[in-house]
VMD Tcl script that draws the C-alpha trace (Angstrom):
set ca {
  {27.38 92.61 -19.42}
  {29.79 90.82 -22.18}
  {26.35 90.09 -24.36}
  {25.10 93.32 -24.15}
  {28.65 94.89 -25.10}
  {28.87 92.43 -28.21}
  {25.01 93.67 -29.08}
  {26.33 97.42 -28.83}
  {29.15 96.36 -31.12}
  {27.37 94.68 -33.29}
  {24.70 97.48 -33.89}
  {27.99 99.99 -34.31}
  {29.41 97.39 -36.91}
  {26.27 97.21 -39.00}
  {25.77 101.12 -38.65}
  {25.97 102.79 -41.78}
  {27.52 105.58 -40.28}
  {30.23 104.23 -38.99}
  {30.83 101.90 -42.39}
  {30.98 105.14 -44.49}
  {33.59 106.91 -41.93}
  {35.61 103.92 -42.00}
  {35.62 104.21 -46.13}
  {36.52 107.52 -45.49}
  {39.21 107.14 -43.11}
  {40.57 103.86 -45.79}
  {40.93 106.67 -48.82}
  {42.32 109.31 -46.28}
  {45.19 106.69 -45.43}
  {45.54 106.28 -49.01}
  {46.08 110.12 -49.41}
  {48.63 110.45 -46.93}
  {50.87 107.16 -48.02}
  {50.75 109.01 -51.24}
  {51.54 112.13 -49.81}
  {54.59 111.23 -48.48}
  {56.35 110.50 -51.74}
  {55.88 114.14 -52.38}
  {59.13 116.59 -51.00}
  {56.81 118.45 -48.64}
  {57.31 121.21 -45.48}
  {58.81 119.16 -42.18}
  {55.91 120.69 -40.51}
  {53.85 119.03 -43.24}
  {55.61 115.48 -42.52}
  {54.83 115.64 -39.27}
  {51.55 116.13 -39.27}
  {51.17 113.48 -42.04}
  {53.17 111.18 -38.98}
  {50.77 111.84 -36.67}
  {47.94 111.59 -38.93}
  {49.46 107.88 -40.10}
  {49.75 106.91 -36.47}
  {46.30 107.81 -35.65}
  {44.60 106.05 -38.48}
  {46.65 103.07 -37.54}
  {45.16 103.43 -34.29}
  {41.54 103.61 -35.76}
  {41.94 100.61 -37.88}
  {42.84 98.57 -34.66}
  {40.21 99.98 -32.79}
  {37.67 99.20 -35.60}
  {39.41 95.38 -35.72}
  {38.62 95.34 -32.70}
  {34.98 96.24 -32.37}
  {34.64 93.28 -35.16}
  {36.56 90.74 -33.31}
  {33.79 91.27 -30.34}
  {30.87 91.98 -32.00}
  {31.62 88.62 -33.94}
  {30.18 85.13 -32.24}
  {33.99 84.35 -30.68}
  {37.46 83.43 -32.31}
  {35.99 81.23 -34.23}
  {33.32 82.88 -36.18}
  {35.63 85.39 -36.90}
  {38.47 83.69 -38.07}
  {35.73 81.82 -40.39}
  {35.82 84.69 -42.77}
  {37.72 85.10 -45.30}
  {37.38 89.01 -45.38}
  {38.33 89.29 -41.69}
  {41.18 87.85 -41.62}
  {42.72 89.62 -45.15}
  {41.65 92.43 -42.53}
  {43.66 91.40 -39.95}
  {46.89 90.46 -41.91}
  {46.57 94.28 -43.20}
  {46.04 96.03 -40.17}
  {48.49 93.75 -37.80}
  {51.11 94.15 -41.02}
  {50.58 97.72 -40.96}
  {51.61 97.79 -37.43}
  {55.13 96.70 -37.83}
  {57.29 98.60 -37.19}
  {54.96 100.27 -34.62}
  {56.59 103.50 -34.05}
  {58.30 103.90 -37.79}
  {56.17 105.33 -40.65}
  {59.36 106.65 -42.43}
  {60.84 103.52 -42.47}
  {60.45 102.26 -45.73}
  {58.93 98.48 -44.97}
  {56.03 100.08 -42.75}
  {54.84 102.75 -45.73}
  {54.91 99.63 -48.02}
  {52.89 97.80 -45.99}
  {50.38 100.75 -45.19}
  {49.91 101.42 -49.10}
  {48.17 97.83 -48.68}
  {45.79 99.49 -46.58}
  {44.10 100.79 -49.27}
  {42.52 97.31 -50.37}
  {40.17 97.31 -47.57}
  {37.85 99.26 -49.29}
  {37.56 95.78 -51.21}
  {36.07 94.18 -47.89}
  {33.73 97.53 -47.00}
  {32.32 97.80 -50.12}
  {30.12 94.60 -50.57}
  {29.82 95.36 -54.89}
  {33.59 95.52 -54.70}
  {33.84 92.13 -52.44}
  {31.38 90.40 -55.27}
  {33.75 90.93 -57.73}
  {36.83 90.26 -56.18}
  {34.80 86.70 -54.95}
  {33.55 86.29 -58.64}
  {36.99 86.42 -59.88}
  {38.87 83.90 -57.19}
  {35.85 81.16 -58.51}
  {36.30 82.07 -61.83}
  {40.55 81.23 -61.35}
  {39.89 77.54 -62.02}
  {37.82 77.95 -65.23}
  {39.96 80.33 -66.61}
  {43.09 78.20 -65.36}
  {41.97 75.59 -67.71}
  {41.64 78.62 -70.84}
  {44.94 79.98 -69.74}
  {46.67 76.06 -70.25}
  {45.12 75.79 -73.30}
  {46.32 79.31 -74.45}
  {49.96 78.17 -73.44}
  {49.28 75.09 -75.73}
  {48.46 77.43 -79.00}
  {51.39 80.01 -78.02}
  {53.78 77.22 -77.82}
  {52.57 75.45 -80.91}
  {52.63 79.45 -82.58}
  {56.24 80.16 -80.68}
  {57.75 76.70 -82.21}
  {56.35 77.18 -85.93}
  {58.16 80.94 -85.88}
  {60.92 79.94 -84.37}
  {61.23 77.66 -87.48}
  {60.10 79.77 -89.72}
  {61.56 82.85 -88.61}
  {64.62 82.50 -87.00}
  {66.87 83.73 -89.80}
  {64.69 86.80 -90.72}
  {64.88 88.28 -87.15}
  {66.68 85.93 -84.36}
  {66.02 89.14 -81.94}
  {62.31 87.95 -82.29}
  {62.17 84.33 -83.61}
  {65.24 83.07 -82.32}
  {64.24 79.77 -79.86}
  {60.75 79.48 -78.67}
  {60.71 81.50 -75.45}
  {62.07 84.74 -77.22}
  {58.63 83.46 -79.63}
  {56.17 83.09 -76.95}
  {57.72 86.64 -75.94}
  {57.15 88.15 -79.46}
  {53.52 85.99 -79.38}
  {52.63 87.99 -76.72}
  {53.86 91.19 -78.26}
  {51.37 90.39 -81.12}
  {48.59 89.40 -78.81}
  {48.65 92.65 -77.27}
  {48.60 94.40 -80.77}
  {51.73 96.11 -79.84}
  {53.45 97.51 -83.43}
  {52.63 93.88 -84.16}
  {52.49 94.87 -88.14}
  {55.87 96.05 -88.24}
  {56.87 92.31 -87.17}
  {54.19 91.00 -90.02}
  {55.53 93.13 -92.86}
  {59.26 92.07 -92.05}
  {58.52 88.21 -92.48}
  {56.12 88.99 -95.35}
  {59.21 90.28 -97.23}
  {60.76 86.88 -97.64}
  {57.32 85.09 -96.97}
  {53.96 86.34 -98.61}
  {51.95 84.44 -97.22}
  {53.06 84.69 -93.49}
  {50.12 86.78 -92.86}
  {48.41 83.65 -92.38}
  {50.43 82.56 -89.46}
  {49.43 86.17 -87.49}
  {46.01 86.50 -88.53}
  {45.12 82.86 -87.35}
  {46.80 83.50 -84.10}
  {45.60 86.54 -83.38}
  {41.99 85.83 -84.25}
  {42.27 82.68 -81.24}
  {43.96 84.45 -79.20}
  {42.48 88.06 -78.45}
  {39.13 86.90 -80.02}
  {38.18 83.59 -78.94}
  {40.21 82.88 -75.67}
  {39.78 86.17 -74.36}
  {35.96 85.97 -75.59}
  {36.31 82.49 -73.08}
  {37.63 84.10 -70.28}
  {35.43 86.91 -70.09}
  {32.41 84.54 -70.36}
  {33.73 82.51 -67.68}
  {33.65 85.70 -65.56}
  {30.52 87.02 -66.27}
  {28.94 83.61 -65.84}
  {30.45 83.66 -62.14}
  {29.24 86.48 -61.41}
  {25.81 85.94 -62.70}
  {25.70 83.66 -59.78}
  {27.36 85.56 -57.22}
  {24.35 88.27 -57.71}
  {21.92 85.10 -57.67}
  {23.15 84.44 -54.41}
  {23.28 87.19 -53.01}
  {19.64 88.59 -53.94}
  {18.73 85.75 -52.35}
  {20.54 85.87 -49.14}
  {19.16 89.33 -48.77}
  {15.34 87.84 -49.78}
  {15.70 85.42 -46.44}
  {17.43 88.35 -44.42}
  {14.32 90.43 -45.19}
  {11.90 87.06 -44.52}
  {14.22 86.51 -41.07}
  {12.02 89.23 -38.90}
  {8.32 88.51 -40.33}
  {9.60 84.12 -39.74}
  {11.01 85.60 -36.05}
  {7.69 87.00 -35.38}
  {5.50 84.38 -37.04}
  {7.44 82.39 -34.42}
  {6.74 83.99 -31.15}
  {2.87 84.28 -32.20}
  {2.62 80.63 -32.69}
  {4.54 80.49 -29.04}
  {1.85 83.02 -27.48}
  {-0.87 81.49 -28.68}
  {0.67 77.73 -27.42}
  {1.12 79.54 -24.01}
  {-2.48 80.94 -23.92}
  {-3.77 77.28 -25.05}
  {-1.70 75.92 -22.05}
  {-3.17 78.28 -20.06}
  {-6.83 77.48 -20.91}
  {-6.28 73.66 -20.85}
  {-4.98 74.15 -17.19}
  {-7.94 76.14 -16.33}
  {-10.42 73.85 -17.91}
  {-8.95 70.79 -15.45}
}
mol new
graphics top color blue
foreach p $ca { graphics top sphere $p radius 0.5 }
foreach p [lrange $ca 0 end-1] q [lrange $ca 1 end] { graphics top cylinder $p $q radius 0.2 }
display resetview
């Protein structure tokens, strides 16, 4: 009885169907979280209430069906993507009965990132990105090396020109980053160039290493990530596809063993 209810689950869990109506009820959540910043009708509000409540209700229900159709704790708890699941869904739970109250719509809006688990291209990039964290860790120390080696020489440099900008080295790295994002960045350029000529040196160098050759890094680090990830899984769907013809390959091989038995025993 148990197996064949974890089969039925199972079969509802894969379903396509019921993968798309659980996107849809994900981006109707989203709609009504948002909806209630709006000043709308009370009759409006409460509908939204009950609507919130029963979605809630859904996304147990749906954890649920997971939880058995999976292989036991275990197996499910081995995911990664089921239990970000469950922290949502049990977090969106408390306080059961208070969707006004302002912790429980905060922790609903989060709600909306399971669309990252349903959607298996969004899931490959989000995976793509937490692998690529330690190469990029290593281009992100070694941008902090050049900002503080930029942030000290301006400080120096600069202080007396504009000490609202230049004036120690973590207003610098602050004004660095200002620069790095190309943000009025000439107007700081021109005001040093007025009592230094050739200060246009000291921008242009850092600018071309920092939004041209780290970022160049980083997004190459990224991309090469998820090069892989698409490797992988092309190939994990190549053996799912092999899985049924190997399956059947399998109990051939056992039929014919069984009919050789068979013969064997008849022959003696």
């Amino acid at each position: 009885m148990l197996s064949q209810l974890q089969q039925l689950f199972q079969r509802i869990d894969k379903s396509k169907i019921f993968q798309s109506f659980v996107i849809a009820v994900i981006v109707i959540s989203a709609l009504t979280v948002g909806a209630h910043t709006y000043s709308l009708h009370p009759t409006v509000e409460l509908a939204l209430h009950w609507m919130d409540l029963g979605i809630t209700v859904f996304f147990l229900v749906e954890l649920v069906i997971r939880f058995i159709a999976s292989r036991g704790f275990k197996d499910f708890f081995s995911k990664g993507w089921n239990i970000f699941d469950f922290i949502i869904v049990v977090g969106s739970l408390y306080p059961a009965a208070g969707s006004t109250i302002f912790i429980a719509r905060l922790l609903r809006i989060f709600r909306v990132l399971r669309l990252v688990s349903m959607i298996p291209e969004l899931r490959l990039l989000v995976n793509s990105l937490l692998k690529a964290i330690p190469q990029m860790g290593y281009i992100a120390l070694l941008m902090f090396v050049i900002f503080y080696i930029y942030a000290a020489m301006g400080s120096m440099l600069f202080a007396d020109i504009n000490p609202v900008l230049w004036g120690d080295v973590s207003i610098s790295m602050l004004t660095l980053f200002r620069i790095a994002t190309f943000e009025d960045w000439t107007d700081v350029m021109y005001e040093t160039m007025a009592v230094y000529e050739l200060s246009w040196i000291f921008y242009l160098t850092f600018i071309f290493l920092t939004a041209f050759v780290f970022l160049n890094m980083m997004v190459g680090a990224i991309l090469e990530v998820m090069s892989e990830e698409h490797r992988n899984a092309r190939e994990e769907q190549t053996s799912d596809a092999d899985m049924p013809a190997t399956k059947g390959q399998i109990a051939q091989l056992q039929a014919e063993m069984a009919e050789l038995k068979q013969l064997l025993k008849e022959k003696q």
